[in-house]
C-alpha positions as CSV (number, residue, x, y, z in Angstrom):
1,X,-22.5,-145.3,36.5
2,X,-20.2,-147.9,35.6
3,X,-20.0,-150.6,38.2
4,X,-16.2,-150.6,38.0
5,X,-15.9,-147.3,39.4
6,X,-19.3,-147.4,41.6
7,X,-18.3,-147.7,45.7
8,X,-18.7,-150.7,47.1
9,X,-20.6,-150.1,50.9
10,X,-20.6,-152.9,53.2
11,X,-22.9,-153.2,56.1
12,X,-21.5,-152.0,59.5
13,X,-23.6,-154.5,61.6
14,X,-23.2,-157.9,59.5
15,X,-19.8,-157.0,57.0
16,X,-21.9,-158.2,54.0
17,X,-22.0,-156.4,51.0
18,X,-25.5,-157.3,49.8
19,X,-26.8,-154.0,50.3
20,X,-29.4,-151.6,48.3
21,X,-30.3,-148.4,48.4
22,X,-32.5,-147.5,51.1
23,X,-35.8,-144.8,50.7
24,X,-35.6,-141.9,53.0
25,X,-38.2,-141.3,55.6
26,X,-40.2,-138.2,56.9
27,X,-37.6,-137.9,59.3
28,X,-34.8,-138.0,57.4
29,X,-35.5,-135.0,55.7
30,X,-34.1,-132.6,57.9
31,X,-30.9,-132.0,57.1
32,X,-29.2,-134.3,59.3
33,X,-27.7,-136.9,56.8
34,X,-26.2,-134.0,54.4
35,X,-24.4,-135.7,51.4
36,X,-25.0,-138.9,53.0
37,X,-27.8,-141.8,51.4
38,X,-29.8,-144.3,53.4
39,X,-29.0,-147.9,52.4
40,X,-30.5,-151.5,53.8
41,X,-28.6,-154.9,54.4
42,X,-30.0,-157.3,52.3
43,X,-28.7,-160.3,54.6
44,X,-29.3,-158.6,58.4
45,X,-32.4,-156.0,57.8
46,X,-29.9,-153.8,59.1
47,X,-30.8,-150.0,58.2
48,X,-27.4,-147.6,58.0
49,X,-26.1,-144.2,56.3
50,X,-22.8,-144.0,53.9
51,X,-21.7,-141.4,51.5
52,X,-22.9,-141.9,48.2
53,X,-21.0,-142.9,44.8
54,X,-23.0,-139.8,43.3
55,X,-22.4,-137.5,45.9
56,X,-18.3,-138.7,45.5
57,X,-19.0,-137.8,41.4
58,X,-20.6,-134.2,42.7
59,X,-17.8,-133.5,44.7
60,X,-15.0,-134.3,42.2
61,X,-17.2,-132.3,39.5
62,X,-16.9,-129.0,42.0
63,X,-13.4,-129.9,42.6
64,X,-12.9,-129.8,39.2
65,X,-14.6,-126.2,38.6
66,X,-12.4,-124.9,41.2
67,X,-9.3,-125.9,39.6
68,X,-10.8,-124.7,36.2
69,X,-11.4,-121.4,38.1
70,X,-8.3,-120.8,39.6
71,X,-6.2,-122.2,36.5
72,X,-7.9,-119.7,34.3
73,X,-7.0,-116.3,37.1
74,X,-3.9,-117.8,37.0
75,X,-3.5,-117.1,33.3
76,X,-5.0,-113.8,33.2
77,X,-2.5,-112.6,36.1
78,X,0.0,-113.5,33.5
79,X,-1.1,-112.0,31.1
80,X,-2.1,-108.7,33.0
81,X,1.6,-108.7,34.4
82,X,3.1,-109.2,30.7
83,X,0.6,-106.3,29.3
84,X,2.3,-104.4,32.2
85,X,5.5,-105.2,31.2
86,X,5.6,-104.6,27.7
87,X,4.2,-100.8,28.6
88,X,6.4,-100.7,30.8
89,X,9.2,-102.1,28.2
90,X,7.7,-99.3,25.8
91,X,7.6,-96.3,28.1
92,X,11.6,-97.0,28.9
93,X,11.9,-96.7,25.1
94,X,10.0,-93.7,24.9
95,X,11.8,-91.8,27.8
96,X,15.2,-92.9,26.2
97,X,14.5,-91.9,23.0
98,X,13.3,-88.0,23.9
99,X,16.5,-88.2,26.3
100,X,18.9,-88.5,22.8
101,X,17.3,-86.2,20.9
């Protein structure tokens, strides 16, 4: 990921922004910190949890889908409803047609 777009965390203890990535302990690992990554102060020692630039990139990519998804039923209910009107269109022709003859 670019570092233009990558978030920028700061650490809630000290305010500096020298932070890294933290690893993720045995007891992390139950479900507690859901979409959320570990990261370490590199000035205090201080150990804190923040929602992830890749988590913010999976979220926009399913936000995405969903708007794929519901764009393309959009345009299918339009063109169901113009199929239904052009037999409906067609069966008013038919019935006035017998009707004159």
């Amino acid at each position: 990921m670019s570092r233009q777009f990558a978030v920028r965390h700061q650490c809630p203890s000290c305010g500096s922004t020298s932070i890294r990535r933290s690893s993720r302990r045995e007891s992390d690992r139950y479900g507690l910190h859901v979409m959320r990554s570990p990261y370490r102060c590199r000035d205090c020692g201080n150990r804190f949890w923040a929602v992830s630039s890749r988590t913010w990139a999976v979220l926009a990519g399913v936000v995405l889908l969903l708007a794929a998804a519901l764009a393309s039923n959009s345009i299918l209910q339009m063109v169901d409803a113009l199929g239904a009107a052009s037999d409906n269109a067609e069966r008013i022709d038919t019935a006035t047609s017998l009707k004159s003859e």
